[in-house]
DOSE-962804 format. One record per atom (N, C-alpha, C, O, CB): x, y, z negated. Coordinates in steps of 0.2 Angstrom, whole numbers, padded with zeros to 4 digits, always signed. Atoms other than C-alpha are relative to their C-alpha. Last residue first. Glycine has a CB too. Layout:
XYZ ...
END
This chain:
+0006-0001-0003 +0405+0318+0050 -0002-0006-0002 -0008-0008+0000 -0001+0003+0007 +0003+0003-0008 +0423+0312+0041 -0009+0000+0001 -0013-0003-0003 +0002-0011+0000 +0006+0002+0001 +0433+0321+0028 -0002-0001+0006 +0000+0001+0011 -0003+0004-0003 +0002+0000-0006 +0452+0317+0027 -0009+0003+0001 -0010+0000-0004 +0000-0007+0003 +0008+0000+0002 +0461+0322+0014 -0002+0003+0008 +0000+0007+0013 -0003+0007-0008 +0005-0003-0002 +0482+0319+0014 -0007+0000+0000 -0009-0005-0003 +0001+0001+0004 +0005+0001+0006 +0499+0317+0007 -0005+0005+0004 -0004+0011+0005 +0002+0001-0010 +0007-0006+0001 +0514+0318+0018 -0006-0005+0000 -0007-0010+0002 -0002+0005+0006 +0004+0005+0009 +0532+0309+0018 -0005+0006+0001 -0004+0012+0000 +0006+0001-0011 +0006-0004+0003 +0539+0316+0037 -0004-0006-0003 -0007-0011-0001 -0004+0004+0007 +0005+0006+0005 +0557+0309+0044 -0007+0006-0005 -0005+0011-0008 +0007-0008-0007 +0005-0005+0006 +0564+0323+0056 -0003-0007-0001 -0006-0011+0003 -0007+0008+0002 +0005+0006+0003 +0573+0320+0072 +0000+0000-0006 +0006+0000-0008 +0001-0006+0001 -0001+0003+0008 +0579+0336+0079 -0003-0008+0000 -0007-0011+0004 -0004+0006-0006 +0007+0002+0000 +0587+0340+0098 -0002+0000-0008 +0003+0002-0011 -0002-0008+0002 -0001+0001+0009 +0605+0349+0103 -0010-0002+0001 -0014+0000+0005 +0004+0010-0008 +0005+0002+0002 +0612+0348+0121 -0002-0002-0005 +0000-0007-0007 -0001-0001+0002 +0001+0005+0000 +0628+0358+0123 -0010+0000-0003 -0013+0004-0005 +0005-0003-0004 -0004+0001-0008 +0637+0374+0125 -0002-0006+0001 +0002-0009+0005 +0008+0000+0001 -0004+0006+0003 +0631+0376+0106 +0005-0002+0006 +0011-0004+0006 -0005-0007-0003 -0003-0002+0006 +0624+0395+0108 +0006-0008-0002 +0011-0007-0006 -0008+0002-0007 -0004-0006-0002 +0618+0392+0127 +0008-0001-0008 +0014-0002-0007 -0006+0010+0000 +0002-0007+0006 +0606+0377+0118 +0010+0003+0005 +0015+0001+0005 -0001-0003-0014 -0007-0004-0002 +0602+0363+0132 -0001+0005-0004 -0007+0008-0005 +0002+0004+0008 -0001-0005-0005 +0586+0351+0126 +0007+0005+0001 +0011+0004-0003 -0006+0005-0002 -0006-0005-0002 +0590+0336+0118 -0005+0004+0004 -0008+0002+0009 +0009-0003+0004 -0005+0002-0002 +0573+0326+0110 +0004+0006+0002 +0003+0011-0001 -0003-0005+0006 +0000-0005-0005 +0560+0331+0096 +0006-0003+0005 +0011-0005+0001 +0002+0009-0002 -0005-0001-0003 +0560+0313+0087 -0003+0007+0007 -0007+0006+0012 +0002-0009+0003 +0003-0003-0006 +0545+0312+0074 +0009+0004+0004 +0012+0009+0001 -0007+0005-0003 -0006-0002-0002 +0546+0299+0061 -0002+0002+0005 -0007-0001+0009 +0006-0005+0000 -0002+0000-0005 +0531+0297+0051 +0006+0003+0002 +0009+0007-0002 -0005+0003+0003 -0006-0004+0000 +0526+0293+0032 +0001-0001+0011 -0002-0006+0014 +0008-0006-0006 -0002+0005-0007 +0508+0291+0028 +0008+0005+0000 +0010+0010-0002 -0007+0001+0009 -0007-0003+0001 +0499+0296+0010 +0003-0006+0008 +0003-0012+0010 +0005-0003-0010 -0002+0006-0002 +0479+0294+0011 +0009+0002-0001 +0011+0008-0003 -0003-0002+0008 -0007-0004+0002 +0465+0303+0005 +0003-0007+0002 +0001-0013+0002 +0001+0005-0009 -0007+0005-0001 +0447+0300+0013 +0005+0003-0004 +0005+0009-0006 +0003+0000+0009 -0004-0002+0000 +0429+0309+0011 +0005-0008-0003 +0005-0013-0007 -0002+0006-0004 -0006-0006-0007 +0415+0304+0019 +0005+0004-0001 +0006+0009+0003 -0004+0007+0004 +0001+0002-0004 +0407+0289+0009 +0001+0005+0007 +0001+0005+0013 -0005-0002-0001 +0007+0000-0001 +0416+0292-0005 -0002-0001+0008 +0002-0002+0011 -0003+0007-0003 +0003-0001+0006 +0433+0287-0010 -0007+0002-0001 -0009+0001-0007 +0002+0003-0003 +0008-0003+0000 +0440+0280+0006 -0004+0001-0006 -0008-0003-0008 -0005-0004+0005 +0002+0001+0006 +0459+0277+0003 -0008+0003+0000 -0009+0009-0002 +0005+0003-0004 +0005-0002+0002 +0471+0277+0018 -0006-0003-0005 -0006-0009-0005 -0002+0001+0004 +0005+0004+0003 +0487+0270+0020 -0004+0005+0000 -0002+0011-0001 +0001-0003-0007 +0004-0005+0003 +0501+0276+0034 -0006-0006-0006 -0006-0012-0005 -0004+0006+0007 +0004+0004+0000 +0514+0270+0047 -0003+0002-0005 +0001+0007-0007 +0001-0006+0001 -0002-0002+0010 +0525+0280+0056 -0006-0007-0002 -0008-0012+0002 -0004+0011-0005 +0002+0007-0001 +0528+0284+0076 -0002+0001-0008 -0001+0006-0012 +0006-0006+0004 +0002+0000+0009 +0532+0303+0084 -0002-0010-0002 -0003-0013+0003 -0009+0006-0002 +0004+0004+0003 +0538+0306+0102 -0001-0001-0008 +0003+0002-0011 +0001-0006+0002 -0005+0008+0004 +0550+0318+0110 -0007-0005-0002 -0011-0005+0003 +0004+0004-0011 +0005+0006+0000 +0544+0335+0119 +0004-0005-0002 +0010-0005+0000 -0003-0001+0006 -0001+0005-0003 +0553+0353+0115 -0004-0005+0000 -0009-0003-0004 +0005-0003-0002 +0003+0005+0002 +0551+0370+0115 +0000-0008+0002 -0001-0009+0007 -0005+0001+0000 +0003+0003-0005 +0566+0381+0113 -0006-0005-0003 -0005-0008-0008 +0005-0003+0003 +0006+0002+0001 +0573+0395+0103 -0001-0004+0005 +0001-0002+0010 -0004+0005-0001 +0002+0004-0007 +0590+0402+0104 -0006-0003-0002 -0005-0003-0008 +0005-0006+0004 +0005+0005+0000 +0598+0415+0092 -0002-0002+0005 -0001+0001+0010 -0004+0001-0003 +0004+0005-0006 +0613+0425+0090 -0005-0004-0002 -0004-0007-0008 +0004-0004+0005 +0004-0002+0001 +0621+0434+0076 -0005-0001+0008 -0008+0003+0012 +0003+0007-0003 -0002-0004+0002 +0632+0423+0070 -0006+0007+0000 -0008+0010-0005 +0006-0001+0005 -0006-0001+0003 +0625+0407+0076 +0004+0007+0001 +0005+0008+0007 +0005-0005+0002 -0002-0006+0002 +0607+0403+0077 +0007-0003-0001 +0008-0009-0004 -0003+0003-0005 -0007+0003+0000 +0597+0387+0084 +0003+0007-0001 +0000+0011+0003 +0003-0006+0008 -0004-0008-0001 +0579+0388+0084 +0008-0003-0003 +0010-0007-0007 -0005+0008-0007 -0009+0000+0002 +0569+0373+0088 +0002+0005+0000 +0001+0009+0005 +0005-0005+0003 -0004-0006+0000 +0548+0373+0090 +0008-0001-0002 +0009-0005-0007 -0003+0004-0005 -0001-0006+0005 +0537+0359+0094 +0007+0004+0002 +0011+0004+0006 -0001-0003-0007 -0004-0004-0003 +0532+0342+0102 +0001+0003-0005 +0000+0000-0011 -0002+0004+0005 +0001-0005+0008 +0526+0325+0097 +0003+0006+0005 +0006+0005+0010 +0007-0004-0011 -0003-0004-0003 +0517+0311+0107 +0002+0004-0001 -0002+0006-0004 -0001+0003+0003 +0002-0003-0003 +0512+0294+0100 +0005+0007+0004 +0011+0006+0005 -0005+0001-0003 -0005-0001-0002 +0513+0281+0088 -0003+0004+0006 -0008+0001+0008 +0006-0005+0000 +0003-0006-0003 +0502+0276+0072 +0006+0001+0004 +0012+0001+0001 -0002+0007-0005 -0007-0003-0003 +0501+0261+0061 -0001+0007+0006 -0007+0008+0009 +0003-0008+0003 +0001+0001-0006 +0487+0256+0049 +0006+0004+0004 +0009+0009+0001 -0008+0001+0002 -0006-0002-0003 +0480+0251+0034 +0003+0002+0007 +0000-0001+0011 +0002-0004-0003 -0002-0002-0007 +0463+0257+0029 +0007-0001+0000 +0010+0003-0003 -0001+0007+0003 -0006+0000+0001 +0455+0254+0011 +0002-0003+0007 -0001-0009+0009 +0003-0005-0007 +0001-0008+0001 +0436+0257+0009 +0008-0001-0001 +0010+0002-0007 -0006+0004-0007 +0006-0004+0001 +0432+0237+0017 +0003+0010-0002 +0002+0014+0003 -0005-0005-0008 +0001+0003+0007 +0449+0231+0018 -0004+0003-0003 -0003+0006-0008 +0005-0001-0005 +0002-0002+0004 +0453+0239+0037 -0002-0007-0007 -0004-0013-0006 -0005+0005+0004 +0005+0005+0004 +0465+0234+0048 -0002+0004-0006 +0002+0007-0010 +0002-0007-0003 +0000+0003+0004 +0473+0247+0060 -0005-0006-0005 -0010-0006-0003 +0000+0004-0001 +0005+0006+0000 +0474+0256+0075 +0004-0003-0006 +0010-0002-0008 +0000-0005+0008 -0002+0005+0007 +0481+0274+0078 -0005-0007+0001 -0010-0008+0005 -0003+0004-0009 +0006+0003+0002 +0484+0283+0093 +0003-0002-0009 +0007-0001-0012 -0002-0007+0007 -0003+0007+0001 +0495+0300+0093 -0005-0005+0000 -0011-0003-0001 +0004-0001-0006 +0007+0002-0002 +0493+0317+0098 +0003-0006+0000 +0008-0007+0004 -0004+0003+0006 +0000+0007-0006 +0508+0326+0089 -0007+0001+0002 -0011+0005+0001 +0001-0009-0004 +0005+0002+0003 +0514+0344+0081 -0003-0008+0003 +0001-0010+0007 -0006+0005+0002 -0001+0005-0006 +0528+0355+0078 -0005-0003-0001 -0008-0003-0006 +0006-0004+0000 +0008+0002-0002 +0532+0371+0069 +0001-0006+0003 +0006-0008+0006 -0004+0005+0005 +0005-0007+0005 +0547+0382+0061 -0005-0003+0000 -0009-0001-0004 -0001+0008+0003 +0008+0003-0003 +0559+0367+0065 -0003+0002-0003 -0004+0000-0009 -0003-0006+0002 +0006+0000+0002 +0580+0376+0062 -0008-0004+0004 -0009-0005+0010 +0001+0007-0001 +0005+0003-0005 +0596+0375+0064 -0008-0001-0003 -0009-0005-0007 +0002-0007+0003 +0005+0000+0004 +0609+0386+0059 -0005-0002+0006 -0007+0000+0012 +0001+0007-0004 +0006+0002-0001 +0627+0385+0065 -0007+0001-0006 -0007+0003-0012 +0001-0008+0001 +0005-0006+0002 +0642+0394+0058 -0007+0000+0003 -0011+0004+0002 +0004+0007+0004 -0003-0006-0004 +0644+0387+0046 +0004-0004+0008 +0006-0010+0008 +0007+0004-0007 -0006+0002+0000 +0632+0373+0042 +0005+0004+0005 +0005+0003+0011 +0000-0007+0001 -0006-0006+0001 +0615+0381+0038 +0007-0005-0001 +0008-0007-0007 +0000+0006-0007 -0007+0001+0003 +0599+0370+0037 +0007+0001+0005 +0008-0001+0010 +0001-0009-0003 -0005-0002-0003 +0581+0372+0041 +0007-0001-0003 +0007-0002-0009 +0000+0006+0000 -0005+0006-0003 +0565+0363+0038 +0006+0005+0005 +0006+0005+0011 -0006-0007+0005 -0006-0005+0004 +0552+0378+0031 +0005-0005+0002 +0005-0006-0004 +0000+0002-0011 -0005+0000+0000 +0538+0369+0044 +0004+0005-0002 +0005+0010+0002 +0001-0002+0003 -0006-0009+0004 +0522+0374+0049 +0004-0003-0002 +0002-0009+0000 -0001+0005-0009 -0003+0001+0005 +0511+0356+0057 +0004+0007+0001 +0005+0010+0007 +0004-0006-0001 -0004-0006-0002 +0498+0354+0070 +0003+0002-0007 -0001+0003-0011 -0005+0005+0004 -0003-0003+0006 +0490+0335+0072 +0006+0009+0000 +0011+0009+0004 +0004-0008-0003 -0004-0005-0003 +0482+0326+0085 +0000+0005-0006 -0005+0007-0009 -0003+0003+0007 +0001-0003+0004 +0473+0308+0081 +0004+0008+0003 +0007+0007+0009 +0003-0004-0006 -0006-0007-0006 +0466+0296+0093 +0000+0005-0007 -0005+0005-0011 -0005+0006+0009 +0003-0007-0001 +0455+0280+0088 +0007+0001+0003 +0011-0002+0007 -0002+0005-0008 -0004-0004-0004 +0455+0261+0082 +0000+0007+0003 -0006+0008+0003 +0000-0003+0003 +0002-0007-0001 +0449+0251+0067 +0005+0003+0006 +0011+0003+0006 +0001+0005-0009 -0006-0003-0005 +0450+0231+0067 -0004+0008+0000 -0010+0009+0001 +0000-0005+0008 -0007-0003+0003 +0441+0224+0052 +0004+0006+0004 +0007+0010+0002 +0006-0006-0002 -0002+0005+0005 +0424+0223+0062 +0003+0000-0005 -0001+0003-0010 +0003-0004+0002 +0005+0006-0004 +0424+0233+0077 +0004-0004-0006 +0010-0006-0006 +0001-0002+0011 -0002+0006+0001 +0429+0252+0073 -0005-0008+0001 -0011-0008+0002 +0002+0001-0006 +0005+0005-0002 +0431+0266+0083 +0003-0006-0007 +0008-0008-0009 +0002-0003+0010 +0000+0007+0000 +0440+0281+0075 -0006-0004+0003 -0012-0002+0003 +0000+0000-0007 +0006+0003+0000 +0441+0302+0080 +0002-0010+0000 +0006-0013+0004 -0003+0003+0007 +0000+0007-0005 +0453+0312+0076 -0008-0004+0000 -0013-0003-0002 +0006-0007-0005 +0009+0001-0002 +0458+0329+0065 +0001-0005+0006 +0006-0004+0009 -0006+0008+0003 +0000+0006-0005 +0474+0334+0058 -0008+0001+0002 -0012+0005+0000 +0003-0010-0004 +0008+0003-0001 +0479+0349+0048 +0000-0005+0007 +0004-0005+0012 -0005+0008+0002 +0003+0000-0006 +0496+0357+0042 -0007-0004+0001 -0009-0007-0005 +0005-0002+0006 +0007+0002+0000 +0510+0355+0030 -0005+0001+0006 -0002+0002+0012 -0004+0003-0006 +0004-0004-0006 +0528+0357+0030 -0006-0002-0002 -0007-0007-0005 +0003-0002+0007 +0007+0002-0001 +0542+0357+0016 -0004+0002+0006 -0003+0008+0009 -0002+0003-0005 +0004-0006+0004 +0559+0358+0018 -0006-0003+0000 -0008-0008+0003 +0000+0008+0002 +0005+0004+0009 +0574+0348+0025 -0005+0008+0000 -0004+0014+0002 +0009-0002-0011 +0006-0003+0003 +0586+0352+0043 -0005-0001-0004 -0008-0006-0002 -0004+0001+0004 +0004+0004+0000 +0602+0343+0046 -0005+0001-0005 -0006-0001-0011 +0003-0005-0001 +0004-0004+0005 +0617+0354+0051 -0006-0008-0001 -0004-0014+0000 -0004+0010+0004 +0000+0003+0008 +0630+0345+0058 -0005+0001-0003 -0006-0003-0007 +0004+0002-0004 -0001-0006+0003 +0625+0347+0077 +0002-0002-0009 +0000-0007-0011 -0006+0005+0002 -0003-0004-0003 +0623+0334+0093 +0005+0008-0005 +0010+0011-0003 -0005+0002+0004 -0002+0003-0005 +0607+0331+0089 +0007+0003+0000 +0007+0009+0000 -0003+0001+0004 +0000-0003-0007 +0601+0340+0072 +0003-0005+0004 +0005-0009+0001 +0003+0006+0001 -0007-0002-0001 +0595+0330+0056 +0001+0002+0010 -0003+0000+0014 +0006-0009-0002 -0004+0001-0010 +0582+0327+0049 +0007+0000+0000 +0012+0000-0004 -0001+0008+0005 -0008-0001+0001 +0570+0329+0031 +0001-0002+0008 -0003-0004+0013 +0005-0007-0008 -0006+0003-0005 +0555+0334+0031 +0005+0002-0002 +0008+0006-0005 +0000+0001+0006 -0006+0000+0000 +0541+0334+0014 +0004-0003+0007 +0004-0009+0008 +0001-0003-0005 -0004+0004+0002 +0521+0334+0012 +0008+0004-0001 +0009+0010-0003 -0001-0008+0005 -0007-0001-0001 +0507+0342+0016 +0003-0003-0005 +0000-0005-0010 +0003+0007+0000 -0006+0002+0002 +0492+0338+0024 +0005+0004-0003 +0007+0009+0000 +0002-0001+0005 -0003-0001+0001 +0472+0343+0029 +0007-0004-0005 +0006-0007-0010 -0002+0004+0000 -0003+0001+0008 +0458+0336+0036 +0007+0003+0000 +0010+0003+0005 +0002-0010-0003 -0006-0005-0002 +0446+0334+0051 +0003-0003-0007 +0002-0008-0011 -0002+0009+0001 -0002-0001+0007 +0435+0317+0054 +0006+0007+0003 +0009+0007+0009 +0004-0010-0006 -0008-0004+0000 +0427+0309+0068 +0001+0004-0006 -0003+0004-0011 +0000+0005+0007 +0005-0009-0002 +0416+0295+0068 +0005+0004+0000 +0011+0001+0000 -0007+0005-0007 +0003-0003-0006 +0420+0276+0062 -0003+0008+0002 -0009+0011+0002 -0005-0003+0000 -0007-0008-0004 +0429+0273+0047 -0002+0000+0005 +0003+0002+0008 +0010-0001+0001 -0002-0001-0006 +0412+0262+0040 +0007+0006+0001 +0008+0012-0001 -0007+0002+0003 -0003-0007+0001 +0411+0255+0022 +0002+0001+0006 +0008-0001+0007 +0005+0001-0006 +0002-0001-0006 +0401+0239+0023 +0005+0008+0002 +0002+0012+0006 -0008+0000+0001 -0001+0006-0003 +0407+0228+0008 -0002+0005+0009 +0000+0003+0015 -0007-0008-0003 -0006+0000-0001 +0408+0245-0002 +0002-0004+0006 +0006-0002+0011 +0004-0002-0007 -0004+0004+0003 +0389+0245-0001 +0006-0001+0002 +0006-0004+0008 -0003-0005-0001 -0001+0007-0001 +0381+0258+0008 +0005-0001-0003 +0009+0003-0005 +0002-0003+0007 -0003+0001-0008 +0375+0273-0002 +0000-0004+0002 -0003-0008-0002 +0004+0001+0003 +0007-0001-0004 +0365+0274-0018 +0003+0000+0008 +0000-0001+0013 -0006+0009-0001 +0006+0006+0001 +0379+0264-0027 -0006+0003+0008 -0008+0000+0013 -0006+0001-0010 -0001+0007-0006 +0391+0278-0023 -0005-0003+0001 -0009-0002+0005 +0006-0005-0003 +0000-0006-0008 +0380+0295-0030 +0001-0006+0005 -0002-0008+0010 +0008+0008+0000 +0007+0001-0001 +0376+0281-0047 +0001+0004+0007 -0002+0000+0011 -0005+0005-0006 +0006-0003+0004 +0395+0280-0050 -0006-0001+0003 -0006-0004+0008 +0001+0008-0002 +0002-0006-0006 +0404+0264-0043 -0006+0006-0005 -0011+0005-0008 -0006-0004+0010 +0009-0002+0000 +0411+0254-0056 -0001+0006+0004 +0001+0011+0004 -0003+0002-0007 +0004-0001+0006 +0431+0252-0051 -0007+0002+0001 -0009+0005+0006 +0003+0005-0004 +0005+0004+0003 +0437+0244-0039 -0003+0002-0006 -0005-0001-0010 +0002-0006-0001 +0006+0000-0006 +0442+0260-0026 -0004-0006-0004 -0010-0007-0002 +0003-0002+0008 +0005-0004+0004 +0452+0266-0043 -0007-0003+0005 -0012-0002+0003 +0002+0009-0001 +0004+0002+0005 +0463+0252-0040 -0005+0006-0002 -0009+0004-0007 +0004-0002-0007 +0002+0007-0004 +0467+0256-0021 -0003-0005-0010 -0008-0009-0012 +0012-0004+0005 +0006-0001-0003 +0470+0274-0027 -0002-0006+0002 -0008-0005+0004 +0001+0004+0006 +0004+0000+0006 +0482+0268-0041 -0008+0002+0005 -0014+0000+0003 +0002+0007-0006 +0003+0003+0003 +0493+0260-0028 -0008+0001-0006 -0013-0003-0008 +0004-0002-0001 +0005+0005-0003 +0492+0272-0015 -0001-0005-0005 -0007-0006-0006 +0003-0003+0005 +0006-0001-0002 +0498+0285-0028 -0003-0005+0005 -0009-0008+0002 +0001+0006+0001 +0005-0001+0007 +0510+0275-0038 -0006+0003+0003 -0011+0001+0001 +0004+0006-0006 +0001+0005+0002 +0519+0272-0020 -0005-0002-0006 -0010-0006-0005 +0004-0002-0001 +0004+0002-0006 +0519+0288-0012 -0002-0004-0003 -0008-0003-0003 +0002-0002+0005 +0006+0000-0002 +0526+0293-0029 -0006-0002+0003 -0012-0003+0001 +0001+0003+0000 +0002+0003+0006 +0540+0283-0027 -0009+0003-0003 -0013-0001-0003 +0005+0003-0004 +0002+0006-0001 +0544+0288-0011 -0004-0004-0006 -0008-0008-0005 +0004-0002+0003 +0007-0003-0004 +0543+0309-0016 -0002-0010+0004 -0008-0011+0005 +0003+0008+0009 +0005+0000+0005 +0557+0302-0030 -0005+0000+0005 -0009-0005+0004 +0001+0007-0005 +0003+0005+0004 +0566+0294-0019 -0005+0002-0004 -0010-0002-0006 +0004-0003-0003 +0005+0005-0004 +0568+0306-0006 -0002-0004-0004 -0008-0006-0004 +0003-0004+0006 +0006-0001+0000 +0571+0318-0020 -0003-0004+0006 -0009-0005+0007 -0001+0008+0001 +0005+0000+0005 +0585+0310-0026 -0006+0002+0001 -0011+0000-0003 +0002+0003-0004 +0003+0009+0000 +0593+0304-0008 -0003+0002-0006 -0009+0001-0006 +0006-0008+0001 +0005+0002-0005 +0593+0325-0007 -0003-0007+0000 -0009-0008+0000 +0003+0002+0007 
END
C-alpha cells in the first residue's frame, strides 16, 4: 500500500510539473487568437470529471478501506485580480473496502460542497479547499450488514492547469472525515476517514 501511495504521489508531481511547462511553451495559432496568457480568466462556471485513489481507515475498527473512486464536480469561480474564489460540489463511487475478520467495512459513495480560494499565475491556479462531506458506510459481519449515511467535513489542497481557454486539468489531494455514527454489528460507534489522490478536467462556459 505505502508503495502505491508513492507511486500515485509521484506521479501527481511529474504531472503538475510538466503541465506547468507545457503552459510555456509556444501557443498554437487557435491559443494566440484568444486572450493573452497574461489575462487568462477562471471566472464562470465549469463542470468536469475525476478519478483517482482512497485510502482510510475505519473508526473504532481495524479494517481500513483503499480502492479506486471517481465522479464529477462542477462550481462556480469569482476572480479579482490573482485572487480566485468560488463553490464547488462534488459526487464520488467508490470500490474502498477492507476485510479484517470478521468485520468488513466499506464507502460505496460519498460527496462534498466545499469553498475554494486561491492564487492564480495567469493559466496556473493554486488553491486550497474545505467544506462539507457526506456519504455512504456499510459495515458487515458474518452474515449481517448495516449501512448508514453520515456527515463529516472534507479539506485538501489542489493545482490547476488551464490549457485552452475553457478547458482545465488539475491533480488535488483531499482528506475527507465521515464522522462515528452507531453500528448494532460493532456495538459501537464506527466513521471513515479517507485521504483522496485525484486527477481531473474541468471545462468552464
Amino acid at each position: 500500500m505505502k508503495k502505491t501511495i508513492g507511486l500515485m504521489a509521484a506521479i501527481a508531481i511529474v504531472a503538475a510539473v510538466s503541465a506547468a511547462q507545457a503552459a510555456d511553451l509556444p501557443r498554437t495559432p487557435y491559443y494566440t487568437a484568444q486572450a493573452p496568457l497574461s489575462s487568462y480568466s477562471w471566472a464562470g462556471p465549469y463542470i468536469g470529471l475525476n478519478l483517482g485513489y482512497q485510502w482510510g481507515s475505519t473508526t473504532a475498527n481495524p479494517t481500513e478501506p483503499s480502492g479506486f473512486a471517481g465522479g464529477i464536480q462542477g462550481g462556480y469561480l469569482w476572480q479579482s485580480g490573482q485572487f480566485v474564489f468560488g463553490g464547488e460540489t462534488d459526487l464520488q463511487i467508490s470500490g474502498a473496502d477492507d476485510t479484517f475478520a470478521p468485520w468488513k467495512f466499506s464507502n460505496p459513495w460519498f460527496g462534498t460542497l466545499r469553498g475554494r480560494a486561491g492564487v492564480a499565475f495567469n493559466n496556473i491556479l493554486l488553491y486550497g479547499t474545505l467544506g462539507l462531506a457526506y456519504g455512504g458506510v456499510e459495515g458487515q459481519v458474518g452474515g449481517l450488514s448495516e449501512s448508514r449515511t453520515h456527515l463529516g467535513w472534507a479539506a485538501g489542497l489542489g493545482m490547476e492547469v488551464g490549457f485552452t481557454p475553457n478547458w482545465s486539468a488539475r491533480a488535488e489531494y483531499l482528506y475527507v472525515d465521515l464522522q462515528d455514527r452507531a453500528y448494532s454489528i460493532t456495538g459501537t460507534s464506527n466513521g471513515v476517514e479517507s485521504n483522496l489522490l485525484r486527477f481531473g478536467v474541468n471545462y468552464r462556459f
